[in-house]
N, CA, C and O of each residue as an XYZ file, in Angstrom:
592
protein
N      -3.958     45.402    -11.079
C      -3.437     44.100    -10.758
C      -2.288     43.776    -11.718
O      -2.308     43.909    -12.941
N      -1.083     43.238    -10.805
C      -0.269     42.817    -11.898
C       0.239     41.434    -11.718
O       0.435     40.908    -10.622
N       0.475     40.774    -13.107
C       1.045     39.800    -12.991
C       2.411     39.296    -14.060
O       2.486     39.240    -15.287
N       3.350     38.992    -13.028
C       4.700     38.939    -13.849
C       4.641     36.854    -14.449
O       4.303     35.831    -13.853
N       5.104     37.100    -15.699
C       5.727     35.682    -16.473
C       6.953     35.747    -16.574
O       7.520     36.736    -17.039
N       7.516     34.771    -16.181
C       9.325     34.522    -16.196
C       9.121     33.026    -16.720
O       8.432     32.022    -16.541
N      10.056     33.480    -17.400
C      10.442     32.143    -18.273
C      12.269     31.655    -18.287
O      13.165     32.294    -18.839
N      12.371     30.772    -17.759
C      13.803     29.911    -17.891
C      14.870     29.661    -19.105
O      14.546     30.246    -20.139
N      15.711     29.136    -19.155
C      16.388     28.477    -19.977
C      15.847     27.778    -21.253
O      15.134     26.781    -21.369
N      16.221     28.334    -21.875
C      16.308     27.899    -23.565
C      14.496     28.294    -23.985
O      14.169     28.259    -25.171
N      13.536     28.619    -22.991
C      12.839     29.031    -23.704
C      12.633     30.401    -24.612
O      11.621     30.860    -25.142
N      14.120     30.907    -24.574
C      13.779     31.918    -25.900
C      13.875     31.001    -27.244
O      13.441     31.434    -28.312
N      14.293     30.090    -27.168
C      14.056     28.972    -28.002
C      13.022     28.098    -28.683
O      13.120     27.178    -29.494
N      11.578     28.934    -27.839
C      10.330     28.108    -28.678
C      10.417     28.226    -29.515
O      11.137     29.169    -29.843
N       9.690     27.280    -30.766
C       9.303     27.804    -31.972
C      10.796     27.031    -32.982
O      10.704     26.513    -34.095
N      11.849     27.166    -32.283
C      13.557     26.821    -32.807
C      13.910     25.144    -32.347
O      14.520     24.186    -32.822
N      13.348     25.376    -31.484
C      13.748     23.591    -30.759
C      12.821     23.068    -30.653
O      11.721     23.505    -30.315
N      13.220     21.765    -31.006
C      12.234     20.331    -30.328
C      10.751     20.757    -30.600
O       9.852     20.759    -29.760
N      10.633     21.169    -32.107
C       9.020     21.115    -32.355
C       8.255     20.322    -32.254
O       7.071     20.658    -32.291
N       8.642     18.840    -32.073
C       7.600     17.793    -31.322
C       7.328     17.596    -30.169
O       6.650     16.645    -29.778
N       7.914     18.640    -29.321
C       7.784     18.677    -28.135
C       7.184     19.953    -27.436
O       6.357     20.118    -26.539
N       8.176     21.036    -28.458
C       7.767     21.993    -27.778
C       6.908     23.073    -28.321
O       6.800     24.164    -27.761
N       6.076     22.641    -29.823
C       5.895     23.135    -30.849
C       6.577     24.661    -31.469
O       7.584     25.293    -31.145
N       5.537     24.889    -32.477
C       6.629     25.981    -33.391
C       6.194     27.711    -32.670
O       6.865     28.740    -32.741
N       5.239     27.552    -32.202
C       5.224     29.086    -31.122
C       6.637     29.794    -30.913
O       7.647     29.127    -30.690
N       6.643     30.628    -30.963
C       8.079     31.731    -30.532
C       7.280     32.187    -29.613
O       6.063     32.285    -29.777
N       8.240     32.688    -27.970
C       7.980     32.956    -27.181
C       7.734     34.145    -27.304
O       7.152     34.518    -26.286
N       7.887     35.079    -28.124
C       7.379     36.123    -28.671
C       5.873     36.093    -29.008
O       5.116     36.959    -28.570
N       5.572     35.371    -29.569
C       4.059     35.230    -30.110
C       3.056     34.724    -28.327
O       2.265     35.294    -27.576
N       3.575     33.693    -28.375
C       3.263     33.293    -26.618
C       3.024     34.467    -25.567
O       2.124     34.297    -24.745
N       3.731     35.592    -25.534
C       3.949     36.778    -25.355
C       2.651     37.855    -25.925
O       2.051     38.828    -25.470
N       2.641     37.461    -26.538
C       1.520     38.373    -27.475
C       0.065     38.463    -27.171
O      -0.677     39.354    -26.759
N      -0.134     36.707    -27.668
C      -1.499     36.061    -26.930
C      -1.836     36.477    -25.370
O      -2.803     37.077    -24.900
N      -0.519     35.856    -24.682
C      -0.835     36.851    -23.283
C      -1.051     38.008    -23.004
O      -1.864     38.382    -22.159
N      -0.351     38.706    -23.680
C      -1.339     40.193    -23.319
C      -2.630     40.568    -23.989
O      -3.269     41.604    -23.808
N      -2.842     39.826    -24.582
C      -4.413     40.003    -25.311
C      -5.216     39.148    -24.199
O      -6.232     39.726    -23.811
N      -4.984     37.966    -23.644
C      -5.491     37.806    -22.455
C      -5.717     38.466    -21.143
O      -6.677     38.477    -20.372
N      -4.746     38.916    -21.129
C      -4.691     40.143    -20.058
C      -5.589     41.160    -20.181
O      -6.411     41.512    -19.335
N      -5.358     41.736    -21.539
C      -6.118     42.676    -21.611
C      -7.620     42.757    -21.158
O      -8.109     43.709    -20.550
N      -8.565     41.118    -21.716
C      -9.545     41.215    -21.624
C      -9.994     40.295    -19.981
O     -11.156     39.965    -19.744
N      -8.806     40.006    -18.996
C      -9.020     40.215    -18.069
C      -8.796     41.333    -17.041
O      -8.918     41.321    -15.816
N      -8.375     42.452    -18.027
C      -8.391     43.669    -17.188
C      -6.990     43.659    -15.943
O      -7.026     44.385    -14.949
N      -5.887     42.759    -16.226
C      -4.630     42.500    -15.888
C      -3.333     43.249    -16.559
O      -3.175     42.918    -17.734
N      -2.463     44.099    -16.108
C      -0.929     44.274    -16.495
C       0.189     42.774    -16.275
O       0.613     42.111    -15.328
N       0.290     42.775    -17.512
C       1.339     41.400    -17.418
C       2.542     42.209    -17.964
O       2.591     43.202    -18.690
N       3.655     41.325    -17.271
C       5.188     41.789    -17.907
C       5.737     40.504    -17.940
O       5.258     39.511    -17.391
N       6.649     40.554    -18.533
C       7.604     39.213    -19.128
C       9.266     39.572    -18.871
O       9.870     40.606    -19.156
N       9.727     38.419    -18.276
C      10.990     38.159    -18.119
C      11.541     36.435    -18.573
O      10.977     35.361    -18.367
N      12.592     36.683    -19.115
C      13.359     35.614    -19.413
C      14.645     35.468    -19.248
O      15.292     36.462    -19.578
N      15.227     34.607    -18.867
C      16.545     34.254    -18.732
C      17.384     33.090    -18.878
O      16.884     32.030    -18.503
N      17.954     33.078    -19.105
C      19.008     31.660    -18.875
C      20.329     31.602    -17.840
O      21.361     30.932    -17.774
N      19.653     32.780    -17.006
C      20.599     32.690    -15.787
C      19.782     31.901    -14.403
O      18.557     31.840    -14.298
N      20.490     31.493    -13.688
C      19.250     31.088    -12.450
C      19.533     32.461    -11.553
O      18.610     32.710    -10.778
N      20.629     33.380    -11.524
C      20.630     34.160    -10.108
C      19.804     35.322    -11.521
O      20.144     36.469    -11.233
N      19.152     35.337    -12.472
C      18.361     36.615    -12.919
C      17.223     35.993    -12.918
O      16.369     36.851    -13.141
N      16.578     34.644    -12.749
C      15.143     34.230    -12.531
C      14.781     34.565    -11.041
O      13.818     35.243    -10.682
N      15.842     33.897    -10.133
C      15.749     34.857     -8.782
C      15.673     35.966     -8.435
O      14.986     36.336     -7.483
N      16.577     36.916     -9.363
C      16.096     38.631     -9.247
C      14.455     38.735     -9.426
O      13.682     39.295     -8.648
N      14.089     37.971    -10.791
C      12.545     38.752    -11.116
C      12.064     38.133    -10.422
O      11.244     38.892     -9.904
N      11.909     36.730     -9.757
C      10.966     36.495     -8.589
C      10.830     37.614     -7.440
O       9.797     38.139     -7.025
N      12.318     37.858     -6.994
C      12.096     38.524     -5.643
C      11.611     39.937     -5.953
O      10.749     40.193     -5.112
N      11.746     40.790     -6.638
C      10.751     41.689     -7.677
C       9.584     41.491     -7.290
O       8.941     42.360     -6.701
N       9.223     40.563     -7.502
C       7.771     40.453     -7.593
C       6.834     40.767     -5.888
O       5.611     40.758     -5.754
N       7.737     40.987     -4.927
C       7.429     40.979     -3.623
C       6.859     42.413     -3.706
O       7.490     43.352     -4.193
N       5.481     42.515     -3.136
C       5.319     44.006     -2.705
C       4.993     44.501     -3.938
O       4.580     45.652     -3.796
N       4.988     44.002     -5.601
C       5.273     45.045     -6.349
C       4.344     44.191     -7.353
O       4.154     44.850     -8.375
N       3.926     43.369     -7.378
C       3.313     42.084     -8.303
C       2.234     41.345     -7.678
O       2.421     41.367     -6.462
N       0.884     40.515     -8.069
C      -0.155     40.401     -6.956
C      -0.070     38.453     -7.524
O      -0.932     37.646     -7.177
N       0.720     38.213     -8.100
C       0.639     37.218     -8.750
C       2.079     36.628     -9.956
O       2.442     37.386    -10.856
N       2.635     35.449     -9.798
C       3.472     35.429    -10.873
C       3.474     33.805    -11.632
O       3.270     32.776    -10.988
N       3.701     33.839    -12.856
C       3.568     32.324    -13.621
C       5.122     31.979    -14.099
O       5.814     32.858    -14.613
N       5.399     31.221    -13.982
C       6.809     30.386    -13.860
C       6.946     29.243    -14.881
O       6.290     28.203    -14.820
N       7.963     29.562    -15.931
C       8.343     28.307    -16.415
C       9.873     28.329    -16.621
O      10.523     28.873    -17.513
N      10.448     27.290    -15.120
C      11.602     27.170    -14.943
C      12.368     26.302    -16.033
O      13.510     25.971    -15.712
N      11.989     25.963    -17.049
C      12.829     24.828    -17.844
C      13.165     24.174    -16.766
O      12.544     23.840    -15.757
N      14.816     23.969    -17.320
C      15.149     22.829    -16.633
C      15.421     23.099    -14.965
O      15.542     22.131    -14.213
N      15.490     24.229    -14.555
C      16.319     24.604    -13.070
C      14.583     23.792    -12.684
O      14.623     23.559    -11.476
N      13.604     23.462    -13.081
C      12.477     22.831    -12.572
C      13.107     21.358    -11.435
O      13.017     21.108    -10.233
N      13.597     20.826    -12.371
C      14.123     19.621    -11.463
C      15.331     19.734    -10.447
O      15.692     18.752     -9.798
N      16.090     21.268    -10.308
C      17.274     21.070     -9.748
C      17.527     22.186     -8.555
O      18.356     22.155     -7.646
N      16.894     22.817     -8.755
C      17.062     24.648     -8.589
C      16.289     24.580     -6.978
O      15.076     24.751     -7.099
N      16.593     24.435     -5.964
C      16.682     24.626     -4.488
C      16.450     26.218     -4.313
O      15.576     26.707     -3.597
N      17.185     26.786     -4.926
C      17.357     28.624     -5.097
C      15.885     29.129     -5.584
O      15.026     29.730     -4.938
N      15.883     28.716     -6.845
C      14.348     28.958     -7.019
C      13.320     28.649     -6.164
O      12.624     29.504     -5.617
N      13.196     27.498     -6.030
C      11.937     26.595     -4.744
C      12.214     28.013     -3.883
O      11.211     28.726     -3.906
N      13.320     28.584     -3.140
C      12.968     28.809     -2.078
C      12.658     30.950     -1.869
O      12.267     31.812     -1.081
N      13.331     30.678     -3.571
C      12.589     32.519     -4.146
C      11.218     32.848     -3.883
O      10.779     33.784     -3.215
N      10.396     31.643     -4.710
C       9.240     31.481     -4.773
C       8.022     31.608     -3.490
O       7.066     32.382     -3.459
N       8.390     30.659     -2.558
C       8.263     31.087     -1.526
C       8.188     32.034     -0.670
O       7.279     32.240      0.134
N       9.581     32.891     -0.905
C       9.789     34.461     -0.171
C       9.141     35.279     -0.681
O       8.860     36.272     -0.010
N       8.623     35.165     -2.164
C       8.407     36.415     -2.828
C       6.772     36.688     -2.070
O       6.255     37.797     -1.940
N       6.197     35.441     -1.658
C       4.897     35.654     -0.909
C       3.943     36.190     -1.899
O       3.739     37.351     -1.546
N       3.231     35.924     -2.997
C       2.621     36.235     -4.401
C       2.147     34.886     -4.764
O       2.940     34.071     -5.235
N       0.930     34.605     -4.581
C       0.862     33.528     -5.579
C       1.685     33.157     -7.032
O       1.735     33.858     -8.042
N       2.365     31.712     -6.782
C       2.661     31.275     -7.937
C       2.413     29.931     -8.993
O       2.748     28.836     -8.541
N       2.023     29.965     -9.931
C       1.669     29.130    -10.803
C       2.783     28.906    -11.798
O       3.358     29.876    -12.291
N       3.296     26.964    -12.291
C       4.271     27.053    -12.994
C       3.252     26.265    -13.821
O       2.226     25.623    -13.599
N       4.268     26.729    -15.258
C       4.038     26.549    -16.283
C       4.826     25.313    -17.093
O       6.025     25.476    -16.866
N       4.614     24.060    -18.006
C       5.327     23.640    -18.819
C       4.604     22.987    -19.758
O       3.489     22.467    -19.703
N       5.613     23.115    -20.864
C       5.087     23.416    -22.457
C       4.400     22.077    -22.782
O       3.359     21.847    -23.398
N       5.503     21.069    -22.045
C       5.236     19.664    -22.460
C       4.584     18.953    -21.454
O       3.916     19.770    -20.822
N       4.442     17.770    -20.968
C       3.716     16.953    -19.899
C       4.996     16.688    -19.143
O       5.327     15.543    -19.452
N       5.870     17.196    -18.304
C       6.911     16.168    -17.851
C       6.881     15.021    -16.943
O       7.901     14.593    -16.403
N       5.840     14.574    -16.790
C       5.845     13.297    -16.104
C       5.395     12.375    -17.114
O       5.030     11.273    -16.706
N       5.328     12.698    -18.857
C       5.112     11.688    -20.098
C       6.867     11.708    -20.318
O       7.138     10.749    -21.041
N       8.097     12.450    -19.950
C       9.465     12.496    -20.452
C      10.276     11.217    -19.590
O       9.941     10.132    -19.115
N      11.342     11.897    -19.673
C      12.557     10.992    -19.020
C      12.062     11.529    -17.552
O      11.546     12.535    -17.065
N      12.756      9.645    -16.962
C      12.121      9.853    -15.697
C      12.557     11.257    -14.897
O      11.687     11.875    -14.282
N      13.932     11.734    -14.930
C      13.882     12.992    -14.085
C      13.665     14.553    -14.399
O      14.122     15.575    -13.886
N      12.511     14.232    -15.769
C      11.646     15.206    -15.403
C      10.275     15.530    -14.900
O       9.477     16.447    -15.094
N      10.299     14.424    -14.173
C       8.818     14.247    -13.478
C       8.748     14.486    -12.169
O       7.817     13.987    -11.537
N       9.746     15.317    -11.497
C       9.746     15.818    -10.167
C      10.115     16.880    -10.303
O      11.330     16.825    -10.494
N       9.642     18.234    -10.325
C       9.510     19.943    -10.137
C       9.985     19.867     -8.644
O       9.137     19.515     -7.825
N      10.938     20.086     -8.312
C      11.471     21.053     -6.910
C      10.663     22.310     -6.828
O      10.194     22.718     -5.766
N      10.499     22.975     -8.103
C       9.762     24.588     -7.575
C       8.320     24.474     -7.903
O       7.662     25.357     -7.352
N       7.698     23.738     -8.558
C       6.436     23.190     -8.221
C       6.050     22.923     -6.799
O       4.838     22.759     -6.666
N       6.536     22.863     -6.042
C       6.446     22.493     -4.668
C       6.112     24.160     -3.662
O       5.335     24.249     -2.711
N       6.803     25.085     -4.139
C       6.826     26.526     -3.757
C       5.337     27.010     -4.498
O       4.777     28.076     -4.243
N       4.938     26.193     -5.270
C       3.715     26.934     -6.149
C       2.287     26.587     -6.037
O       1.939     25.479     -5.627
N       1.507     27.440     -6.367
C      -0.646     26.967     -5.790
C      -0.682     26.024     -6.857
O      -1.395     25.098     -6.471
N      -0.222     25.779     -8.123
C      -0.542     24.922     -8.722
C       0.049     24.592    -10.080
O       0.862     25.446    -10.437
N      -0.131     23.574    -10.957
C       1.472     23.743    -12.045
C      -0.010     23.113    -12.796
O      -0.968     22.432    -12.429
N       0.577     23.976    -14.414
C      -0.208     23.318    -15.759
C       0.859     22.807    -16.432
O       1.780     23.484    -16.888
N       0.739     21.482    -16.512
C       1.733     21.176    -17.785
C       1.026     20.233    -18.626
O       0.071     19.567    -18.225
N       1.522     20.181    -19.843
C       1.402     19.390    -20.919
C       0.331     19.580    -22.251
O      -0.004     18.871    -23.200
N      -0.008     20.962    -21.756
C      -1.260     21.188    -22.841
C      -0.544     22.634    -23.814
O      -1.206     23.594    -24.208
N       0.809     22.445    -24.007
C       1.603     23.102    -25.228
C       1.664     24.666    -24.707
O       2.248     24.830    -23.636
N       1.203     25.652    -25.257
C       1.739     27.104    -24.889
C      -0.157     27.585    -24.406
O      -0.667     28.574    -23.880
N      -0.601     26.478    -24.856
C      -2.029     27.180    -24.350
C      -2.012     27.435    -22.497
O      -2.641     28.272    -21.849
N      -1.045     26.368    -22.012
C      -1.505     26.127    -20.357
C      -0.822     27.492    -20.598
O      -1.908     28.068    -20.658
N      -0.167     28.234    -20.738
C       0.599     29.937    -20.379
C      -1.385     30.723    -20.042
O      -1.607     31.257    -18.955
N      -2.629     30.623    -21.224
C      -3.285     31.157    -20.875
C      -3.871     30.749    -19.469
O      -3.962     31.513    -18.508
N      -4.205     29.597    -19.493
C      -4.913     28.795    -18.332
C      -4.680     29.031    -17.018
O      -5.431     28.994    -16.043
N      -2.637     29.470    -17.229
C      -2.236     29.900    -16.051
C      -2.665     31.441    -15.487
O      -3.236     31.631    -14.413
N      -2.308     32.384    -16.341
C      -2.543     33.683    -16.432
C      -4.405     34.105    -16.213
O      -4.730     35.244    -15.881
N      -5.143     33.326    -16.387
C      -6.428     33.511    -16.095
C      -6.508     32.615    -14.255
O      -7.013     33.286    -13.355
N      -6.138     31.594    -14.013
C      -5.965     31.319    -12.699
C      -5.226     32.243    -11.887
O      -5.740     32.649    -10.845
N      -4.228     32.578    -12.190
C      -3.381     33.581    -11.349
C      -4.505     35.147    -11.175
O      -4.538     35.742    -10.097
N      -5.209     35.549    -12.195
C      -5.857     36.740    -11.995
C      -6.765     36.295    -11.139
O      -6.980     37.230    -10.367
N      -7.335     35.494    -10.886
C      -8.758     35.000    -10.042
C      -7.704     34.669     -8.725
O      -8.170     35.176     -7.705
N      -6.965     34.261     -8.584
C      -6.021     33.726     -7.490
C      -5.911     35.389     -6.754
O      -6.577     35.538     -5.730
N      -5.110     36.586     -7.251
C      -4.873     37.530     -6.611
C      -6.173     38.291     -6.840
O      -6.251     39.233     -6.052
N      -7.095     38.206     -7.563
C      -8.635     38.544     -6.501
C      -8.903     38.407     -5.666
O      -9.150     39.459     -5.076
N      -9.065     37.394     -5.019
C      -9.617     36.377     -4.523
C      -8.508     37.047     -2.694
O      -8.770     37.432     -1.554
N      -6.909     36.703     -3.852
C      -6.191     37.047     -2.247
C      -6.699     38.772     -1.768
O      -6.972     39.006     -0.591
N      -6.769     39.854     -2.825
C      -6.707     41.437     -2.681
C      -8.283     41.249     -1.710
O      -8.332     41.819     -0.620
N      -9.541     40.408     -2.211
C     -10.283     40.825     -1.023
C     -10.812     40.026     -0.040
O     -11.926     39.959      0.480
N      -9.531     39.292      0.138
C      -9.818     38.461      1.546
C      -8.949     39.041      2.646
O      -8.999     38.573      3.783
């Protein structure tokens, strides 16, 4: 079973920015923990990041045919990104998004996810832990799809 993490804009930046928000984790370490999760759910995880939107769209559509599951944290293309919403969708893979902070506690327009809408379900606001929460839902999610 595999499951791909893509991560957006400026989050190679955990850990560097907005530690009251986004605490001091490096997405590296975030990275780490997840595959030790993986491991002991008996899951292959891979990681992608970008700060492009047409290379978050490459690794979504990747994920078609080739991935049983993927976790998403669009930064900001969350509120704007039409392209994404409609990757997500095509790639036909369960998807779960991810965010670090609560965005419906921020400025009002980050409390509407466009690609939340393409996805089974979004964790936000519980810091870099929702990354596990997600990655253990997503493995039970493409169980669940492999033997139905």
């Amino acid at each position: 079973m595999r499951i791909r993490v893509i991560n957006g804009p400026n989050l190679n930046m955990l850990g560097q920015r907005e530690s009251q928000i986004y605490g001091s984790e490096t997405l590296g370490e975030v990275e780490e923990q997840l595959r030790a999760v993986a491991a002991e759910l008996g899951v292959d995880v891979d990681f992608v990041q970008s700060n492009s939107e047409g290379a978050l769209i490459d690794a979504i559509q990747a994920c078609r045919g080739s991935h049983d599951a993927l976790i998403i944290n669009p930064g900001g293309y969350t509120h704007t990104s039409v392209a994404i919403h409609d990757a997500l969708r095509a790639a036909e893979v369960p998807a779960i998004e991810v965010h670090v902070s609560n965005i419906h506690a921020r400025e009002g327009f980050r409390s509407e996810s466009i690609t939340g809408a393409a996805c089974v379900g979004i964790v936000s606001g519980l810091g870099t832990y929702g990354y596990g929460l997600a990655l253990q839902a997503a493995a039970k999610l493409a169980r669940s799809r492999s033997q139905g």
